[in-house]
C-alpha positions in Angstrom: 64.1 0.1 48.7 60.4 0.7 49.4 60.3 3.9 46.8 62.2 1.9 44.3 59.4 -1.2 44.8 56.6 1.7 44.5 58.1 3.2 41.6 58.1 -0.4 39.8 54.9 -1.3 40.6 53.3 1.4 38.1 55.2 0.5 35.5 53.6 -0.8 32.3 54.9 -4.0 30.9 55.9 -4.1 27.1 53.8 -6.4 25.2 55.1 -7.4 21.2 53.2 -6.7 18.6 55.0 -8.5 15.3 53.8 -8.0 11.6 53.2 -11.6 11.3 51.5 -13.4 8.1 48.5 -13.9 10.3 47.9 -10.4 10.9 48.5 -9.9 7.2 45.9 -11.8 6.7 43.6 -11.0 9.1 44.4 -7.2 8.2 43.8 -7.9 3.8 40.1 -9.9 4.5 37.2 -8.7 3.8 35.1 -6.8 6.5 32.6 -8.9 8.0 28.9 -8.2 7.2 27.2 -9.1 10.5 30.0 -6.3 12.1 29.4 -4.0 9.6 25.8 -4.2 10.2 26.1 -4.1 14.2 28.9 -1.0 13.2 26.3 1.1 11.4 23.7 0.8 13.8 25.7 2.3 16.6 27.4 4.9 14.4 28.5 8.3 16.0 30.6 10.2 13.7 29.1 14.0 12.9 27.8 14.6 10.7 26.5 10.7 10.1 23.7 9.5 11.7 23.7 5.9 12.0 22.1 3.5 9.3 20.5 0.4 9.3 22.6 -2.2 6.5 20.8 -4.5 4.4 23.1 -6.5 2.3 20.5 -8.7 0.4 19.2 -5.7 -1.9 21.3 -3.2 -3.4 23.1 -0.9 -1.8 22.4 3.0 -2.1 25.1 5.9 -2.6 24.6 7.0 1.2 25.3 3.0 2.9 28.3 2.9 1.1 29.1 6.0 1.6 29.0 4.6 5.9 30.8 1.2 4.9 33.6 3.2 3.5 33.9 5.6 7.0 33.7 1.6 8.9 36.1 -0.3 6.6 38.7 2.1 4.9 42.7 1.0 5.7 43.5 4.6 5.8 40.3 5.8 8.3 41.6 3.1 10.1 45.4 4.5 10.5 43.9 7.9 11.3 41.7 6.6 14.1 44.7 5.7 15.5 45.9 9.5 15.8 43.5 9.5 17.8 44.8 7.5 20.9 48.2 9.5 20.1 46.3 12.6 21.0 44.6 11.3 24.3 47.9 9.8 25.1 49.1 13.5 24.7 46.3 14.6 26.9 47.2 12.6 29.6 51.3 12.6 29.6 50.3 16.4 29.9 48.3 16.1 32.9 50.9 14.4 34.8 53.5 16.0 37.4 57.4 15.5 36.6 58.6 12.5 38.9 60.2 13.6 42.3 64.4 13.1 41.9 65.9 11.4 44.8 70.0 11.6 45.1 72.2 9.6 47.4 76.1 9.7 48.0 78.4 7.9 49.4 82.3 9.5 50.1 85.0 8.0 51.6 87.9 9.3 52.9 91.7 9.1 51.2 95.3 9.7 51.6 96.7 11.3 54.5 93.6 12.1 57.2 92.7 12.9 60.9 92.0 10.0 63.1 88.3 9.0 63.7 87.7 10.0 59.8 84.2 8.7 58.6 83.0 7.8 55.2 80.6 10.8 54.4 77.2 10.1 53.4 74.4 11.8 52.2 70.9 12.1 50.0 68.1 14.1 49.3 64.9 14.5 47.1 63.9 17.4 44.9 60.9 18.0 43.2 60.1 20.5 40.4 57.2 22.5 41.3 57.4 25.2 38.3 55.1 22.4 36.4 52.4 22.9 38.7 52.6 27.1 37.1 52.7 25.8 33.2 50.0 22.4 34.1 46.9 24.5 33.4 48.2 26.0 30.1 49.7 23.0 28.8 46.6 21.2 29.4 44.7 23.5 27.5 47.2 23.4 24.2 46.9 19.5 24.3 43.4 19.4 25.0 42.4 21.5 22.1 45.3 19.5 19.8 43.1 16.4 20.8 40.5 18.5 20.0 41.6 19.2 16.6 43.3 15.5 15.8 39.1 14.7 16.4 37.7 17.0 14.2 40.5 16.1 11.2 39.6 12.6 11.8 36.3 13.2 11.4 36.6 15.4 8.4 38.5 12.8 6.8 35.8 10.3 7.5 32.9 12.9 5.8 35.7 13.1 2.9 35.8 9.0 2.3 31.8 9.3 3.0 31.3 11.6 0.3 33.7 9.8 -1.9 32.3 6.6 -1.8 28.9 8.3 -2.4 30.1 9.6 -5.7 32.0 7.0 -6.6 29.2 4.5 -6.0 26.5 7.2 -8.7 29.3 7.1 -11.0 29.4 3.6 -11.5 26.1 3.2 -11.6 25.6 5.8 -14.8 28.5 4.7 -16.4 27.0 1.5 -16.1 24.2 2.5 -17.9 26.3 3.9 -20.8 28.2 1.1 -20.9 24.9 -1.0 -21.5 23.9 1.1 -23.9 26.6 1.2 -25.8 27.2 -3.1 -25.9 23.6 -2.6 -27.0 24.9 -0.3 -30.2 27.9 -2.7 -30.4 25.6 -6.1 -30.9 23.5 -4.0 -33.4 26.9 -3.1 -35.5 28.3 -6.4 -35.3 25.3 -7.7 -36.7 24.9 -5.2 -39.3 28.4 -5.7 -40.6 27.4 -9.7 -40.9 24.9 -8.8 -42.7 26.0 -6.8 -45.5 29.3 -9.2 -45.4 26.8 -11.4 -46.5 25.3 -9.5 -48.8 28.8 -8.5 -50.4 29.3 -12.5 -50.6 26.2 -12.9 -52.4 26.6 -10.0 -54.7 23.7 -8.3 -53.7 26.0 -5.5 -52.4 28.9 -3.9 -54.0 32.0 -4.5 -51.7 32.4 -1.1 -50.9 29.5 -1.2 -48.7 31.6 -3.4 -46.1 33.8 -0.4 -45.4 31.2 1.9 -43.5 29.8 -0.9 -42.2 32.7 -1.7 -40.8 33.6 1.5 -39.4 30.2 1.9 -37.7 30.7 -1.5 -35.9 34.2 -0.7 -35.1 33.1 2.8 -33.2 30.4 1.4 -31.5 32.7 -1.4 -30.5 35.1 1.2 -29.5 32.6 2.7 -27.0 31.6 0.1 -25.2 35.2 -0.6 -24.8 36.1 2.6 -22.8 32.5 2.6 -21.0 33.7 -1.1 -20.0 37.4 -0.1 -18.6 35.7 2.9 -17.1 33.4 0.5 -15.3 36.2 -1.3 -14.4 38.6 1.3 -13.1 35.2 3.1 -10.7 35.0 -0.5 -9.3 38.3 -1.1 -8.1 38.5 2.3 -6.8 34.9 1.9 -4.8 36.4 -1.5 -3.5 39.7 0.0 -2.5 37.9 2.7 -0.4 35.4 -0.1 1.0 38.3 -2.3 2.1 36.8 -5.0 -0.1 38.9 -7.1 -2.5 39.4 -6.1 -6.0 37.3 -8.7 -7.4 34.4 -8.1 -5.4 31.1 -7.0 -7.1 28.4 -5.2 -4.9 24.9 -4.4 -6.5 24.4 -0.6 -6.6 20.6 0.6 -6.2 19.8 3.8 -8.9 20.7 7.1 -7.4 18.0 9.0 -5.9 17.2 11.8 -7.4 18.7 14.9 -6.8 17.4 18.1 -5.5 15.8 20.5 -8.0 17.7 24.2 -6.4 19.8 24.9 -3.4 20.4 27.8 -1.3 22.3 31.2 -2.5 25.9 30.3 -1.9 26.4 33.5 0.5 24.4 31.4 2.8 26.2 28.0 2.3 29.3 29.6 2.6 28.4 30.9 6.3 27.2 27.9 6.5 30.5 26.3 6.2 32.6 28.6 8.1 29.8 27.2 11.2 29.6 23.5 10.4 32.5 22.8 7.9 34.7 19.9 10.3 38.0 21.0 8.7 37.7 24.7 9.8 36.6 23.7 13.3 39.9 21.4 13.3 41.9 24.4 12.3 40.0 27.0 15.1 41.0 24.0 17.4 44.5 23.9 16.2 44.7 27.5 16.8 43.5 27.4 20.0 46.1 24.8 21.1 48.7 27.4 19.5 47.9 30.5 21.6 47.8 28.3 24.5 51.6 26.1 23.3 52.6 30.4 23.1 51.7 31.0 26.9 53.5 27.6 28.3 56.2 29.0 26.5 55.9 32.8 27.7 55.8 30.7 31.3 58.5 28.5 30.8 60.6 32.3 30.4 60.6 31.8 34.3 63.1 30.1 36.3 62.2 26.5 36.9 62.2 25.7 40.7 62.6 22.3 42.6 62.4 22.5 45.8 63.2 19.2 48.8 64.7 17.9 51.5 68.3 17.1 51.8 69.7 15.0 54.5 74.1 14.7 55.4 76.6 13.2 57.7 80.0 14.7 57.3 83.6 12.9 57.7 83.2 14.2 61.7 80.3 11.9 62.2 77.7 14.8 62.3 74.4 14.2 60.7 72.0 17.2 59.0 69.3 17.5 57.8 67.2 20.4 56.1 65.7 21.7 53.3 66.7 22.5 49.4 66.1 24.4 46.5 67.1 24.9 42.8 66.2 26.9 40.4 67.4 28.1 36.7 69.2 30.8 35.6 67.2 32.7 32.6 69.7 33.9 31.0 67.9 33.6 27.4 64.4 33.7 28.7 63.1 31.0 26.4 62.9 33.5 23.8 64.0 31.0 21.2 60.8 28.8 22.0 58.3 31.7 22.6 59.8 32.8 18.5 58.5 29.6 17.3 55.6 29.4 19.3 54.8 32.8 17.8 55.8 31.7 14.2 53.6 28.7 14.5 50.6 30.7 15.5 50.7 32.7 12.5 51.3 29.8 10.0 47.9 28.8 11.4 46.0 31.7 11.2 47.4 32.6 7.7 45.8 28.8 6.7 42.7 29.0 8.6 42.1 32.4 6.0 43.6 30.9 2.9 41.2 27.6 3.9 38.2 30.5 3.9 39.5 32.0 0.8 39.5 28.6 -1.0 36.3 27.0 0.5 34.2 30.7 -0.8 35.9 30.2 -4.3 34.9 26.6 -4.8 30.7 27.3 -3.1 30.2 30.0 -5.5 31.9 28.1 -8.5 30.5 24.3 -7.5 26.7 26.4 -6.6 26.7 28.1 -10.2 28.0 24.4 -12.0 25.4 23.0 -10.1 23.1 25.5 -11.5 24.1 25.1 -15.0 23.7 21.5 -15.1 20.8 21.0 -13.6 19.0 23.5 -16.4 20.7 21.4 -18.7 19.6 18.2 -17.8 15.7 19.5 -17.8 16.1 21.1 -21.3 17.4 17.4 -22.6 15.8 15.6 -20.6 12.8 14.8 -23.3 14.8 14.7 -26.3 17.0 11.9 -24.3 13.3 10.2 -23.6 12.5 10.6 -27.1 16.0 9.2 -28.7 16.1 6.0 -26.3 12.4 5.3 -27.0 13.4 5.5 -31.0 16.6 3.2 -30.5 14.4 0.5 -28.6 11.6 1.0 -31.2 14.6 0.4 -33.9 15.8 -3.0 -33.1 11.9 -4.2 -32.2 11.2 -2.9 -36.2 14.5 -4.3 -37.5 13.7 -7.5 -36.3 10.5 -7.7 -37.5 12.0 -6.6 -41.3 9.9 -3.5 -41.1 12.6 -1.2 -41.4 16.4 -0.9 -43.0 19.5 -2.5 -41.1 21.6 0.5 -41.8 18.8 2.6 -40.9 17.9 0.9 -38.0 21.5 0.9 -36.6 22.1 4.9 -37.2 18.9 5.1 -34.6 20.2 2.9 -32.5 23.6 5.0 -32.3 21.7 7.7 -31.9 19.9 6.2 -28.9 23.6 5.2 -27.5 25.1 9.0 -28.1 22.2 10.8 -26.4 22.0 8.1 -23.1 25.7 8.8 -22.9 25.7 12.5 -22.7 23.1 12.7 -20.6 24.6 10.1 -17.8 27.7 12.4 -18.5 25.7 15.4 -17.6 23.8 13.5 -14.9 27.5 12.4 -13.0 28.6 15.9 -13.5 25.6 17.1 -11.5 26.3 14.6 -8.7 29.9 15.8 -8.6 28.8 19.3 -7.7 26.1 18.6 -5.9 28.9 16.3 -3.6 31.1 18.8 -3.8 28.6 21.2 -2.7 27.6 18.7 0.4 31.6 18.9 1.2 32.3 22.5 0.7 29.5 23.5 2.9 29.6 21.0 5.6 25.6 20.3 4.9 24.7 16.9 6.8 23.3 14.0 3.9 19.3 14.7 2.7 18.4 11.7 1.3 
């Protein structure tokens, strides 16, 4: 009775948890500012540093790029792995529980006189644990190990996404103001030479490419608007916010002019990358699952005490011992734990393979694009200066509404490839950020 009262008094009581519509709720609402705030400022998650929020001015790239690491749903479910792992850690640490057998036999049928009821018990405990402890310790240890650094590369993943997600919108809603600027400028040119069909002063023919231009420039603004749209909800699904939340986005900083060779952001990565060191964990833990298994080959022992009276009245007592027979030496575990091992160093090289391919091709883009931008980059000055200088002259009569509108097209066109050219540079720039494992330079 006094084990069984010491065994029950380390036992955890079970505690429900239900899906309830208040934790629905409380689950769906938007993330508090004032903990969002407190959050960033005490931020440890490599290769973040932590950030001071300001929600009464626009938000840059990089603090949204920390609310989504605070507030995503699905950071949140991974975190979680995290406790899994620990649990892992410490159910590994702990020896099996000591086995304590009792029996009780009484005699039947014909017998002696002075028969007794036959009793005994005994405990056994399996020591062969305390050999494999060490080795299984290190396998979960550096599973925890990698669980962290797969959490954390996720979180740099979101961090990066949110960051280009957050440039994106803000060029595309440049475009898109551009182009409701072309649109109001067709619209009105169609009025007008409506209205000069209607008073004769025009052939009717004239309305059709007056038409058309109003229609395309109409057209654009369209897409640039569902565009806009679309790279909102997005943002505000990876910021936990609701869908019809608005956040004011500060202009992108600029960019840096050149970066280093990619042989040198490629060692880089294989150094700093999170994913890889998740995978060099996940190894580790591999070789060491391989010796508990190589160990476990061994019989297991249990060795106790054992205590008896027989049917004669005569008590015993003495020692125990059992052990395993080997027969298939665990060689069906020590296959897989071999198999296993393999399937992760054959992905820790593909993953080298694959992150080499995309520095070299995302260093070269980057490259490309960046010349690009600083050949256009005065004819786009140029064009936007003659579409404002278009409307201003248009509205003063000094210049031809059909005229005035091509410029203002023009203007539209131009902005829009280069905010094109300008988000494609951010993608490889982010995509260089990620491949390389390079901490944020704002």
């Amino acid at each position: 009775m006094a084990l069984v009262v010491l065994a029950l008094s380390g036992c955890v009581r079970y505690r429900p948890r239900p899906l309830s519509d208040a934790a629905i709720k409380a689950a769906l609402r938007d993330p508090a500012h004032a903990a969002l705030v407190r959050e960033a400022r005490r931020l440890r998650m490599a290769p973040l540093a932590p950030i001071r929020l300001d929600f009464r001015r626009p938000l840059s790239a990089r603090e949204l790029g920390v609310i989504a690491v605070l507030a995503d749903p699905d950071l949140i479910t991974l975190r979680a792995r995290e406790r899994v792992a620990a649990a892992q850690v410490f159910a590994a640490g702990l020896l099996p529980n000591p086995v304590v057998t009792a029996k009780a036999l009484a005699p039947f049928g014909s017998r002696p006189a002075g028969t007794k009821t036959t009793y005994g018990g005994g405990f056994l405990w399996d020591i062969s644990r305390l050999f494999v402890r060490p080795a299984l310790l290190r396998a979960t240890r550096e599973s925890a190990r990698a669980t962290d650094f797969q959490v954390a590369w996720q979180e740099w993943g979101v961090a990066n996404e949110a960051r280009l997600l957050a440039t994106r919108l803000y060029w595309l809603d440049c475009s898109r103001a551009a182009a409701d600027l072309a649109a109001r400028a067709g619209r009105r040119y169609a009025r007008q030479v409506g209205q000069a069909v209607l008073e004769q002063a025009l052939p009717a023919a004239s309305t059709t490419g007056a038409q058309a231009l109003a229609l395309s420039a109409q057209t654009t603004a369209a897409s640039y608007r569902r565009q806009v749209q679309r790279t909102r909800l997005e943002l505000n699904a990876l910021l936990g916010l609701n869908p019809g939340d608005r956040l004011h986005i500060a202009r992108p900083r600029p960019l840096p002019l050149s970066l280093p060779p990619p042989a040198r952001l490629f060692r880089a990565a294989i150094r700093k990358r999170l994913d890889l060191v998740a995978l060099r964990a996940a190894y580790a833990a591999s070789e060491n699952r391989l010796d508990v298994a190589v160990l476990n080959q061994f019989p297991q022992i249990g060795i106790g005490l054992a205590v008896a009276r027989d049917n004669t009245g005569i008590s015993s007592a003495g020692w125990q011992i059992s052990f395993t027979l080997p027969l298939n030496g665990n060689r069906g575990a020590i296959a897989v734990a071999r198999a296993n091992r393999a399937v992760l160093y054959h992905a820790y090289m593909a993953r080298l393979a694959h992150d080499r391919s995309d520095v070299y091709r995302l260093r070269a883009l980057f490259a490309s694009v960046t010349a690009e931008i600083a050949r256009l980059r005065p004819q786009e000055r140029d064009f936007r200066h003659s579409g404002n200088a278009a409307l201003h002259a248009r509205a003063g009569g000094a210049l031809d509404a059909s005229l005035a509108l091509q410029m203002v097209l023009n203007s539209a066109r131009v902005q829009e490839q280069f905010n094109s050219l300008r988000m494609l540079r951010a993608e490889s720039y982010v995509g260089l950020v990620v491949a390389s494992g390079a901490r944020w330079k704002e």
